[in-house]
C-alpha positions as CSV (number, residue, x, y, z in Angstrom):
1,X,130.0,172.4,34.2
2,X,127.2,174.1,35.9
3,X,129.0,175.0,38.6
4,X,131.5,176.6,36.2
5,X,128.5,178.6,34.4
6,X,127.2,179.7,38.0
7,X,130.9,180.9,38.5
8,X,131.3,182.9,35.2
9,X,127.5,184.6,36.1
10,X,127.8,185.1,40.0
11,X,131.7,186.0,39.3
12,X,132.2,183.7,42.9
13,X,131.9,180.0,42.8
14,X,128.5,179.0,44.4
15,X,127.4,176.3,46.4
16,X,124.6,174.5,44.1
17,X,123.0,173.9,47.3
18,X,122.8,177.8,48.7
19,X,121.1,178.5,45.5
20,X,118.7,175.0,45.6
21,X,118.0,176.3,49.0
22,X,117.6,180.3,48.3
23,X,115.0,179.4,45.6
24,X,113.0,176.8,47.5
25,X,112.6,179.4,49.9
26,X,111.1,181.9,47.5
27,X,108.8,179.2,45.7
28,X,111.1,179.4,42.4
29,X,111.6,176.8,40.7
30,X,115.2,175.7,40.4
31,X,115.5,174.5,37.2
32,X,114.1,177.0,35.5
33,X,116.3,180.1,37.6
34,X,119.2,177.5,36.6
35,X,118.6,177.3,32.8
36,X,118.3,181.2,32.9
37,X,121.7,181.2,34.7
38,X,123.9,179.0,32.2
39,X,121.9,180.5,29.0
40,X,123.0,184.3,30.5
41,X,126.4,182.8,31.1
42,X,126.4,181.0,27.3
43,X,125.7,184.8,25.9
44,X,127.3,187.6,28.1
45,X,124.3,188.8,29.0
46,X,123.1,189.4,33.0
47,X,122.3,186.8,35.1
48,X,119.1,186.4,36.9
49,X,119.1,187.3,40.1
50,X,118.9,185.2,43.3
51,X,117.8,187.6,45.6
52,X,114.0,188.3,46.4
53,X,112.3,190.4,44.2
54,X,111.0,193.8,45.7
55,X,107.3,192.7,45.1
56,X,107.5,188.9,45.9
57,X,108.5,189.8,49.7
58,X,105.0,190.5,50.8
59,X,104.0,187.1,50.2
60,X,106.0,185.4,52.2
């Protein structure tokens, strides 16, 4: 089912463990980006995204 959600936001089926891995790398917590995904999915609204944020690259 939550692969199905991450399909209808992404419009591509993702691997759950590219994402689990993407965020881990950025210090964002997983669950959290998850519940985002499925509740944008749930009310046709955009998805978060999984890329970097333009100010959070500095600190890494």
């Amino acid at each position: 089912m939550v692969q199905n959600a991450m399909a209808d936001v992404f419009g591509i089926p993702m691997s759950l463990g590219i994402v689990n891995t993407s965020l881990k790398f950025q210090r964002r917590n997983v669950l959290e980006f998850m519940t985002n995904a499925v509740s944008a999915a749930r009310n046709h609204t955009p998805a978060p995204s999984i890329l970097f944020a333009t100010s959070d690259r500095k600190n890494i």
